[in-house]
C-alpha positions in Angstrom: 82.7 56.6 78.9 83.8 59.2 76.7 82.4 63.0 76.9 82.3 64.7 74.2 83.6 68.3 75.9 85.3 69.9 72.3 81.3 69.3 71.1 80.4 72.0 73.6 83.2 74.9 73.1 81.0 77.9 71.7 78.7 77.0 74.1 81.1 77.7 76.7 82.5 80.3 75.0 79.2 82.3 75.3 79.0 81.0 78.8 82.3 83.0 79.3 81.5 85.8 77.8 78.2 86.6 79.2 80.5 85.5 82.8 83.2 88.0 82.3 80.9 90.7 81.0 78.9 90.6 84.0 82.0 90.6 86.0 83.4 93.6 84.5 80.0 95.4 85.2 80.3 94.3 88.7 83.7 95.8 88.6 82.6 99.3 87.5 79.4 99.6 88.7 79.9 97.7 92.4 83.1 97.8 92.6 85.1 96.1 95.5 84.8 96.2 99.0 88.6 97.4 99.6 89.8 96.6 102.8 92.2 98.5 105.2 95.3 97.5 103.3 94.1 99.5 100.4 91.9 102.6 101.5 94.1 103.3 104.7 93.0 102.9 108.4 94.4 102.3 112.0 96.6 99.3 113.3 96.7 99.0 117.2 98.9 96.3 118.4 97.7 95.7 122.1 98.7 92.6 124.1 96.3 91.4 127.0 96.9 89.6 130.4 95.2 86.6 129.1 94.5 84.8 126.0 91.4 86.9 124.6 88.4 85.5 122.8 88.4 86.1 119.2 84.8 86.2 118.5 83.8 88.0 122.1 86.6 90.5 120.6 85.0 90.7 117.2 81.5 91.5 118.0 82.8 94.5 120.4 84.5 96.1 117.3 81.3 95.2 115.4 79.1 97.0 117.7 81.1 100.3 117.0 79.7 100.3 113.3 83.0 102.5 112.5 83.4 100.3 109.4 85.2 97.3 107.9 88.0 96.1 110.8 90.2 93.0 111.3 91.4 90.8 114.2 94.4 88.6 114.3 96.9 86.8 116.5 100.2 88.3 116.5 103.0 85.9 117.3 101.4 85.2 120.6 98.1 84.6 121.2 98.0 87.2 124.2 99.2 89.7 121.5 96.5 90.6 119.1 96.5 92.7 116.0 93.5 95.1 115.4 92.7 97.2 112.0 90.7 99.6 111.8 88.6 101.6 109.0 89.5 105.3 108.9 89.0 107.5 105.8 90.0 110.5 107.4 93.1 112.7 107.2 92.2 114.4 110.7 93.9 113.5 113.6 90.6 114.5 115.7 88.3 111.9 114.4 91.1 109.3 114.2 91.8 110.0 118.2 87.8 109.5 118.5 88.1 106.3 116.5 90.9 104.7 119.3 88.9 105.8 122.0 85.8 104.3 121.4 88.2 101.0 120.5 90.0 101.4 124.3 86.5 101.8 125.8 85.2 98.9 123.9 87.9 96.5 124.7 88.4 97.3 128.5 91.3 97.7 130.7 94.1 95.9 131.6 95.7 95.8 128.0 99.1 97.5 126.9 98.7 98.9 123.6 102.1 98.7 122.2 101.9 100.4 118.6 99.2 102.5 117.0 99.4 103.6 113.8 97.7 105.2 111.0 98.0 103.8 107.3 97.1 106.4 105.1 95.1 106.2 101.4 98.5 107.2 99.7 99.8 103.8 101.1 96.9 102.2 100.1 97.0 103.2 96.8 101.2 102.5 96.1 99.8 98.4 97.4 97.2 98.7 95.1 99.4 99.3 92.0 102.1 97.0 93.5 99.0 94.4 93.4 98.0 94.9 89.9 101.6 94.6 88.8 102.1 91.5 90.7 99.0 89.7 88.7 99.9 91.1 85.6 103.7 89.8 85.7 102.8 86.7 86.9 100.3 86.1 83.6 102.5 87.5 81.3 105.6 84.9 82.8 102.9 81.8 82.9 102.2 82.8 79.3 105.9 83.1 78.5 106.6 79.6 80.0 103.7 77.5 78.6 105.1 78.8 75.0 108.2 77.6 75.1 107.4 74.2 77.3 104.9 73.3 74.3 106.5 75.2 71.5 103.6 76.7 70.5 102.2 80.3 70.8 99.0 78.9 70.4 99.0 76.9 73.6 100.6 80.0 75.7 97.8 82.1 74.3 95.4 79.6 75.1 96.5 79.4 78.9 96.8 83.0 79.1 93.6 83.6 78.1 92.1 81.1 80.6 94.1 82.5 83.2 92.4 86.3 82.6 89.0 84.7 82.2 89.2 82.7 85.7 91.1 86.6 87.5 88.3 88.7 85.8 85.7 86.5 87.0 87.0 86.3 90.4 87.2 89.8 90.5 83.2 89.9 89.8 83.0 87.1 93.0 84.5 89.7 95.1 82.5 92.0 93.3 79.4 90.4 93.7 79.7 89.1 97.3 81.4 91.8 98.7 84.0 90.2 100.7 86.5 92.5 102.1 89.3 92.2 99.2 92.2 92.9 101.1 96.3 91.8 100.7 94.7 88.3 101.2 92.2 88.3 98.4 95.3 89.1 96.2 97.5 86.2 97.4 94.2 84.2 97.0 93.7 85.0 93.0 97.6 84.6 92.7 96.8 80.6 94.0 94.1 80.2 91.8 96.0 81.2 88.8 98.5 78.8 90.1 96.0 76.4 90.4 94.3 77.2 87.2 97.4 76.6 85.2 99.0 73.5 87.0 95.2 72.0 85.6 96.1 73.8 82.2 100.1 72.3 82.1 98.4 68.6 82.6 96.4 68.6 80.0 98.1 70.1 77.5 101.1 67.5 78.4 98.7 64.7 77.5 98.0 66.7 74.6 101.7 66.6 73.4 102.3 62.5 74.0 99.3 62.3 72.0 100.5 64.5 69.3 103.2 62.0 69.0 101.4 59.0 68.6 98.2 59.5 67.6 97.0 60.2 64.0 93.5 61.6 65.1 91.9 65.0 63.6 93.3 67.9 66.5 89.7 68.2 67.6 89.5 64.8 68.7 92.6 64.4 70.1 91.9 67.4 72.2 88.8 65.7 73.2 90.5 62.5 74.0 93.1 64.0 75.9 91.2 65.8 78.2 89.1 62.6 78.6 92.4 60.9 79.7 93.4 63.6 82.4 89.2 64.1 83.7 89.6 61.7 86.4 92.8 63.3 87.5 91.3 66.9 87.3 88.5 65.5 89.2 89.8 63.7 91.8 92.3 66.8 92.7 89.5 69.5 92.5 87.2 66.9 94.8 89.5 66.6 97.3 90.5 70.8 96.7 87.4 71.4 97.7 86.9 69.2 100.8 89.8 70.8 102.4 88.7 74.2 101.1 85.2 73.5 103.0 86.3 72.2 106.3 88.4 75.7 106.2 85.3 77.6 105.7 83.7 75.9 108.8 85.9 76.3 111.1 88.5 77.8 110.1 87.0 81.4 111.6 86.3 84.7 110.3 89.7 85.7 109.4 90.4 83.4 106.8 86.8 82.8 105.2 87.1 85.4 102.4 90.7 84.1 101.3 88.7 80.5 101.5 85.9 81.7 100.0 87.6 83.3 97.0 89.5 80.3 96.3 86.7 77.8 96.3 85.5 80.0 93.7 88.4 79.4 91.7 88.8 76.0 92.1 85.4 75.6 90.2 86.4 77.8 88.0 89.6 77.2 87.0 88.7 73.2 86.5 86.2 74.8 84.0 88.7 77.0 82.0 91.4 74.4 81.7 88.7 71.9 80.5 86.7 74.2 77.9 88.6 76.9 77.4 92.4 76.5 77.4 91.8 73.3 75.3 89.3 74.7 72.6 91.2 77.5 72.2 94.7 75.7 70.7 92.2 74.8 67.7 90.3 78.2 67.4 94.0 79.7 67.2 94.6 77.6 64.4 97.3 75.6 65.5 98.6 72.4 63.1 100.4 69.3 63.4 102.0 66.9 61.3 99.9 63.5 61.4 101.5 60.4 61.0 
């Protein structure tokens, strides 16, 4: 069976735009739920007789309410890294902050670094962050134009690749997962993901620009038909590892999991009916036997 996708472009092209719009708005208006990487906070490094339980662990920070915190092994799984929210500049309220943590957590632990991050930190990761999405479109864009000689098709990646980063950003957004270090490293794998999907079927594109002495729009349409059941087995099985993760792979990696199901979905949507599409809206023109 043969689906007619290229039938459906401005339809998705609508879809899109109402998608990123609202994401943008969500991006102003909600904004992100920053973690401690970005708007500063306390690291405690402590190390404990015995292996501690995570979750027991967890729900003793929770019970503070002093804001967003994470919990993670350390190298050993006696040694346990804590981070803490702290907005405040005064040494007073951040001492208040670690006693109510050493009181929570009990004795017999040796706390063996504890250290403030401050906001001016968080905000020289935050630009490093955006520069480090940035660069990494503009070289994807850069490398699908010369692999398929053809602005168009570097245009049309890049422009898939901002569509699937914006709208992730409105996931965060939306959901308000702590976006931390993580979240970036998690919309730098989609992108990768999103393109490797892109790369595929625009290499089928090329054989068939070879060979084949179809109108563009159809042999757009029939090459992604050839790839589908490659993009669909490999976002399937994606997925199934992505949700096993999100069951048990605990609450420190859920958000990175969470984000990049997200993108999965998503990007299997842009390489399929906007990367594709696009290479004709562009204008681009071949030579037909």
């Amino acid at each position: 069976m043969t689906i007619n996708f290229f039938k459906y472009r401005y339809i998705a092209f609508g879809l899109s735009i109402v998608l990123l719009l609202i994401s943008v708005l969500l991006f102003v208006y909600k904004s992100l739920n920053l973690g401690i990487d970005f708007k500063g906070g306390i690291m405690i490094e402590a190390e404990f007789d015995t292996t501690p339980n995570i979750s027991n662990l967890r729900q003793k920070i929770d019970n503070l309410n002093i804001g967003n915190s994470e919990i993670q092994e350390f190298g050993d799984p006696k040694i346990i890294l804590f981070k803490l929210e702290s907005n405040s500049k005064e040494g007073q309220e951040n001492n208040s902050i670690i006693e109510q943590f050493k009181k929570s957590i009990g004795e017999n632990v040796d706390y063996r670094r504890i250290e403030f991050v401050g906001p001016k930190v968080g905000s020289e990761l935050k630009m490093i962050a955006v520069k480090a999405i940035l660069f990494s479109l503009i070289a994807m864009f850069i490398y699908i134009w010369f692999r398929f000689s053809g602005w168009q098709f570097g245009l049309g990646a890049l422009i898939a690749l901002f569509h699937d980063v914006i709208s992730t950003l409105g996931f965060f957004s939306i959901s308000q997962i702590e976006f931390n270090l993580a979240s970036i490293a998690a919309i730098l794998t989609i992108a990768g993901y999103s393109i490797n999907d892109t790369v595929v079927v625009f290499d089928r594109i090329r054989e068939n620009l070879v060979k084949s002495e179809l109108e563009l729009s159809n042999l757009l349409n029939k090459s992604i038909n050839q790839t589908l059941s490659r993009t669909f087995m490999t976002s399937v099985t994606t997925l199934l590892a992505l949700v096993a993760l999100y069951i048990f792979g605990g609450e420190v990696i859920k958000g990175f999991v969470s984000a990049m199901i997200w993108g999965v979905v998503i990007g299997t949507y842009s390489s399929i009916f906007i990367a594709s599409p696009l290479i004709v809206l562009f204008g681009f023109k071949y030579n037909k036997k």
